[in-house]
C-alpha positions in Angstrom: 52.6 -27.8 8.1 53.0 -27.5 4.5 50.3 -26.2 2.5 47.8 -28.1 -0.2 48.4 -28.6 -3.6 45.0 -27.0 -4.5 45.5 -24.2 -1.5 46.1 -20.3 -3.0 49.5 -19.0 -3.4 50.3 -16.9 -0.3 51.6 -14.1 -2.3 49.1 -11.7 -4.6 50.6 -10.3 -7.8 47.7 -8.4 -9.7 47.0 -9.0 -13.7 48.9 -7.3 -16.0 45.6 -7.0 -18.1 44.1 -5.6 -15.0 46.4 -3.1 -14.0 45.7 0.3 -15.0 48.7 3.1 -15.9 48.9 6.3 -13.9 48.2 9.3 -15.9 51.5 11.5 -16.6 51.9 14.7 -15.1 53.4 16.0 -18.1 53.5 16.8 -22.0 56.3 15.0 -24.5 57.2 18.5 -25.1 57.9 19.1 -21.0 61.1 17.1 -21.4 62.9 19.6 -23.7 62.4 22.4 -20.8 65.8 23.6 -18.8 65.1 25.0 -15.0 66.4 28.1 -13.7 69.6 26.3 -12.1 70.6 25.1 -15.6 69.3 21.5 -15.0 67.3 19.7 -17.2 63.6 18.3 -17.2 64.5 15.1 -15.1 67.9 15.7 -13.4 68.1 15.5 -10.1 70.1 18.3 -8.2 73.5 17.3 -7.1 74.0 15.5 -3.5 76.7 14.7 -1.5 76.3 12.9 1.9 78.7 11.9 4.3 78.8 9.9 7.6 80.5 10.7 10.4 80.5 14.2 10.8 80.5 15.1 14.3 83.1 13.2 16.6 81.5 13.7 19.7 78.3 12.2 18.7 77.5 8.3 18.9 76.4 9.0 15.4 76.2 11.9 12.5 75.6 12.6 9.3 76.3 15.3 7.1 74.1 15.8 3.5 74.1 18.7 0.7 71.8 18.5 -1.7 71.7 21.7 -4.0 72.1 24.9 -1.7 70.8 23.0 1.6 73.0 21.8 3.7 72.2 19.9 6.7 74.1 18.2 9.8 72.1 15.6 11.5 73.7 14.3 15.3 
């Protein structure tokens, strides 16, 4: 049965004017900062991932991201 002309929308999207920010969780001058591993402020480390990985398994995966490296089966 289809719904009412007058009946509420089904969906909620709140008020832009209502919605408050999140605080950041860092300074402007945070961004400039290089980590140990040569990587900036907001770079991810590298990943590869691959699928596949074991034959003998109905299904594997194999994923390195920075120095870990894991194989799941």
């Amino acid at each position: 049965m289809a719904g009412k002309a007058s009946a509420t929308p089904a969906t909620y999207s709140p008020s832009p004017a209502t919605r408050k920010g999140k605080p950041t969780i860092y300074k402007d001058g945070d961004r400039d900062w290089v980590r140990p591993d040569g990587r900036g402020f907001q770079q991810c480390r590298p990943a590869f991932f691959r699928t596949g990985a074991v034959n003998a398994a109905s299904g594997s995966a194999y994923a390195e991201i920075g120095n870990t490296q894991v194989i799941v089966s």
